[in-house]
C-alpha positions as CSV (number, residue, x, y, z in Angstrom):
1,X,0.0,0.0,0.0
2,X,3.1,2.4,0.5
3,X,4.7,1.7,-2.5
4,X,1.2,2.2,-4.3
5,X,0.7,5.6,-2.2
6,X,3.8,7.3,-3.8
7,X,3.9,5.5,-7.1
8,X,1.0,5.2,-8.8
9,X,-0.7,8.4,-9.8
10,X,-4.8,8.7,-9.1
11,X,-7.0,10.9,-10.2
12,X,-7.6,13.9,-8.1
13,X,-10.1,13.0,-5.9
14,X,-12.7,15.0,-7.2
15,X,-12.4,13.7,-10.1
16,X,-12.5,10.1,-8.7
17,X,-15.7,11.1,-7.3
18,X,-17.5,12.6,-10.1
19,X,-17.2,9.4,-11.8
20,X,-18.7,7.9,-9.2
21,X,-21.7,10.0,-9.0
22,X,-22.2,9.8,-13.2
23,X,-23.6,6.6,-11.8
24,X,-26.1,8.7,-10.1
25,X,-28.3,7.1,-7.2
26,X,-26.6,3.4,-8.6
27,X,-23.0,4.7,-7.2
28,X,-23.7,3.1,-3.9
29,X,-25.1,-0.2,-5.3
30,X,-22.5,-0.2,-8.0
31,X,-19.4,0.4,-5.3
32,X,-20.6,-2.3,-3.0
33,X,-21.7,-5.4,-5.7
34,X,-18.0,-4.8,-6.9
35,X,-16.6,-5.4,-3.2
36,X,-18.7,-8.4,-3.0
37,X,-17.3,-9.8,-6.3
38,X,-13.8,-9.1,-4.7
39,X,-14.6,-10.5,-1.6
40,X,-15.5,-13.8,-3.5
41,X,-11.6,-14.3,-4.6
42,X,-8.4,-14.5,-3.3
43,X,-7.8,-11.2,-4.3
44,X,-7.3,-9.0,-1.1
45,X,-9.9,-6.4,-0.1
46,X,-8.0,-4.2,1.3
47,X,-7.8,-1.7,-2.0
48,X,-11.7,-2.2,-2.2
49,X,-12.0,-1.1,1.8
50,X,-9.6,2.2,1.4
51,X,-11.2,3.0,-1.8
52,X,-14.8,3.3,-0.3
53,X,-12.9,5.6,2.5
54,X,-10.9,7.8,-0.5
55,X,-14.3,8.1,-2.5
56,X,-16.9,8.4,-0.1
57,X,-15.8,9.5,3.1
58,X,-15.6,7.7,6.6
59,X,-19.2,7.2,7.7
60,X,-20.7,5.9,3.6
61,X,-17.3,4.2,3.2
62,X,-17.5,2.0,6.1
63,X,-21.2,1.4,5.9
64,X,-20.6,0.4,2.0
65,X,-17.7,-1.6,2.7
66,X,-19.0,-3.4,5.7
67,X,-21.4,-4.9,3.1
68,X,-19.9,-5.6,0.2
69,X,-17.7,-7.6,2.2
70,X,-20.2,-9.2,4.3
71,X,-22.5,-10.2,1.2
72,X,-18.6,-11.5,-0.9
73,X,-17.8,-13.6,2.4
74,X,-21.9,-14.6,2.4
75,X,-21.7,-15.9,-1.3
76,X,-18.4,-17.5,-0.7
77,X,-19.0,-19.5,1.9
78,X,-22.4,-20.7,0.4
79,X,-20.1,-21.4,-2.8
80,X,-17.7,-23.5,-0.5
81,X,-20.8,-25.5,0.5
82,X,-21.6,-26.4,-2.6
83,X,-18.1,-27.7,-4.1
84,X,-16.6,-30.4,-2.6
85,X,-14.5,-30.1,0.5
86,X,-11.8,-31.4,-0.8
87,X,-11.5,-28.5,-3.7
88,X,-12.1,-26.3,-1.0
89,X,-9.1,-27.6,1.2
90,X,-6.7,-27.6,-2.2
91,X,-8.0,-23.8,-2.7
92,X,-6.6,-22.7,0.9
93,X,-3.3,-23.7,0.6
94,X,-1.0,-22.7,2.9
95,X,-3.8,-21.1,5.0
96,X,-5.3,-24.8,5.5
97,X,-3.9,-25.6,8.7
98,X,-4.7,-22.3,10.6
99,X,-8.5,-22.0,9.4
100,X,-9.0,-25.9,10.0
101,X,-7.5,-25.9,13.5
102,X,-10.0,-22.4,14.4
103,X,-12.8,-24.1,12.3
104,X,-13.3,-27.5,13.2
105,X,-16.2,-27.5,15.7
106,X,-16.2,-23.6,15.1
107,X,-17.5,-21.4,17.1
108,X,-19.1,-17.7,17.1
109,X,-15.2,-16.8,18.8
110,X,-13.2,-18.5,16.2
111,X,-15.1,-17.2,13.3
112,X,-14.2,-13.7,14.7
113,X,-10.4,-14.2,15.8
114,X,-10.0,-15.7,12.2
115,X,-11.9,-12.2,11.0
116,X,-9.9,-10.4,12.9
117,X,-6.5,-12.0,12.9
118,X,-3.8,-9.9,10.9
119,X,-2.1,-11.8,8.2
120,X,-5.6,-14.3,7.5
121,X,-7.4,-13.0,4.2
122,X,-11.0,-12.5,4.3
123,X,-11.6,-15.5,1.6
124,X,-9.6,-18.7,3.6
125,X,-12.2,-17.8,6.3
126,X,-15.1,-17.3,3.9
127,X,-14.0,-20.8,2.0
128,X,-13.0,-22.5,4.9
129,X,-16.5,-21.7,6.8
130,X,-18.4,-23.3,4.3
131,X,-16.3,-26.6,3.6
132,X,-15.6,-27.2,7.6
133,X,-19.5,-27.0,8.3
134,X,-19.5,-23.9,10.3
135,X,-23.4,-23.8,10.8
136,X,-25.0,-20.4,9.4
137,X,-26.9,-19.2,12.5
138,X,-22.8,-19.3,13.7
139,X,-21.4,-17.6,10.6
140,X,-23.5,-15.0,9.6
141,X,-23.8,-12.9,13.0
142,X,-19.8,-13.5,13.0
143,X,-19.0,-12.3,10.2
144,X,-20.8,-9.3,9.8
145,X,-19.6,-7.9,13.1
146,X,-16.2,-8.9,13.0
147,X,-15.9,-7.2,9.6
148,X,-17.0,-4.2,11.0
149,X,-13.7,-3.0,12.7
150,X,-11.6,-4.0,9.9
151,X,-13.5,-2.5,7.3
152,X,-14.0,0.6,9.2
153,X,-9.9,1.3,10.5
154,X,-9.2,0.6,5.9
155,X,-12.3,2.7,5.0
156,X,-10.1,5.3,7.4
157,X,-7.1,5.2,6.0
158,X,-8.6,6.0,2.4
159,X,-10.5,8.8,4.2
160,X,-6.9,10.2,5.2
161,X,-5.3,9.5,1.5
162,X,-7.8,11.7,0.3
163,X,-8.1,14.6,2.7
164,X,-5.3,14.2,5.2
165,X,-5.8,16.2,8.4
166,X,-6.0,15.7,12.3
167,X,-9.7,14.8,12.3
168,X,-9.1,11.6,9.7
169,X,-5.8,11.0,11.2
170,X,-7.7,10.2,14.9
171,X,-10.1,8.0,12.8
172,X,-7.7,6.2,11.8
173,X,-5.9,5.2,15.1
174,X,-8.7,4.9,17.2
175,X,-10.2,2.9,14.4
176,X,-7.1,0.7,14.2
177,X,-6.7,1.2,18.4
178,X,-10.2,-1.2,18.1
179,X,-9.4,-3.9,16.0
180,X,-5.9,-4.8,18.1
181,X,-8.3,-4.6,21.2
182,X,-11.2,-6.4,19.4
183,X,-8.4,-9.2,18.3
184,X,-6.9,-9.3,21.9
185,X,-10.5,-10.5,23.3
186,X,-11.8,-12.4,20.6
187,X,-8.4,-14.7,20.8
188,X,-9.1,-14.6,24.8
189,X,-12.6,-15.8,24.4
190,X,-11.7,-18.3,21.4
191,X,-8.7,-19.8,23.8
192,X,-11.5,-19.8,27.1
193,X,-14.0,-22.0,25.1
194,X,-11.3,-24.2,23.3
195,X,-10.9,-25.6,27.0
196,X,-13.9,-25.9,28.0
């Protein structure tokens, strides 16, 4: 993200965002399907997330990237149930034996310490949900609140790209400040009910 910050040369951001609003009262619509269809691959959201931030601000931002991820990590893992789990276990890779050991007999705390977990990719978790039988009244309420900080402390970030200042600039670390204490608990809680 550094390297794209000072080498890659956007549009001004107005600019950005007059495109966006030729698609009129779509934008919105248009801005989150196109998450959810990055949220379906491997492909990390993390350019969608500060994206929503640079183009639309903190508060739309985060409400429009909170679902478009939620509905790409919804399809996925309903696409995971439907192929075979041994497809599914050849897509993760390398990230097979952390999301198998957090998801076998899965609970509400391991779907979020997996969600919130620096270095695990939205899509292992959305895949791995689906093939290691993660029941749906478990996954959904997960996943859509453990997105929330993420999504929020990138939408900040673009928010600060595209109008740096003190106001955007305490978004972002308080923002951020949440997810490392949101990770901290879930992995307590995760750890508590993996002994009991």
């Amino acid at each position: 993200m550094a390297w794209l910050l000072f080498n890659v040369d956007l549009p001004p951001v107005r600019e950005l965002q007059e495109t966006i609003e030729g698609f009129g009262w779509a934008a919105w619509f248009v801005f989150t399907g196109l998450y959810a269809l990055v949220a379906l691959t491997p492909i990390p959201v993390t350019i969608m997330a500060v994206t929503g931030g640079f183009l639309f601000g903190v508060v739309i931002g985060s409400v429009l990237a909170v679902l478009g991820a939620f509905f790409g990590a919804w399809g996925a893992y309903w696409l995971a149930r439907g192929l075979s789990k041994r497809t599914v276990l050849r897509m993760l890779g390398k990230h097979r034996p952390r999301v198998e050991d957090h998801l076998t007999s899965a609970g509400f705390e391991a779907v979020c310490v997996l969600r919130l977990m620096p270095g695990v990719p939205y899509w292992p978790v959305n895949y791995g949900a689906g093939a290691f039988g993660v029941r749906t009244a478990v996954y959904v309420p997960a996943s859509l609140l453990s997105v929330i900080p993420g999504q929020i402390s990138l939408v900040a970030v673009g928010a600060f790209i595209a109008e740096p200042g003190i106001l955007t600039g305490v978004q972002v670390l308080v923002a951020w400040g949440v997810v490392v204490v949101l990770t901290v608990l879930a992995y307590r809680l995760w750890r508590s009910a993996r002994r009991e």
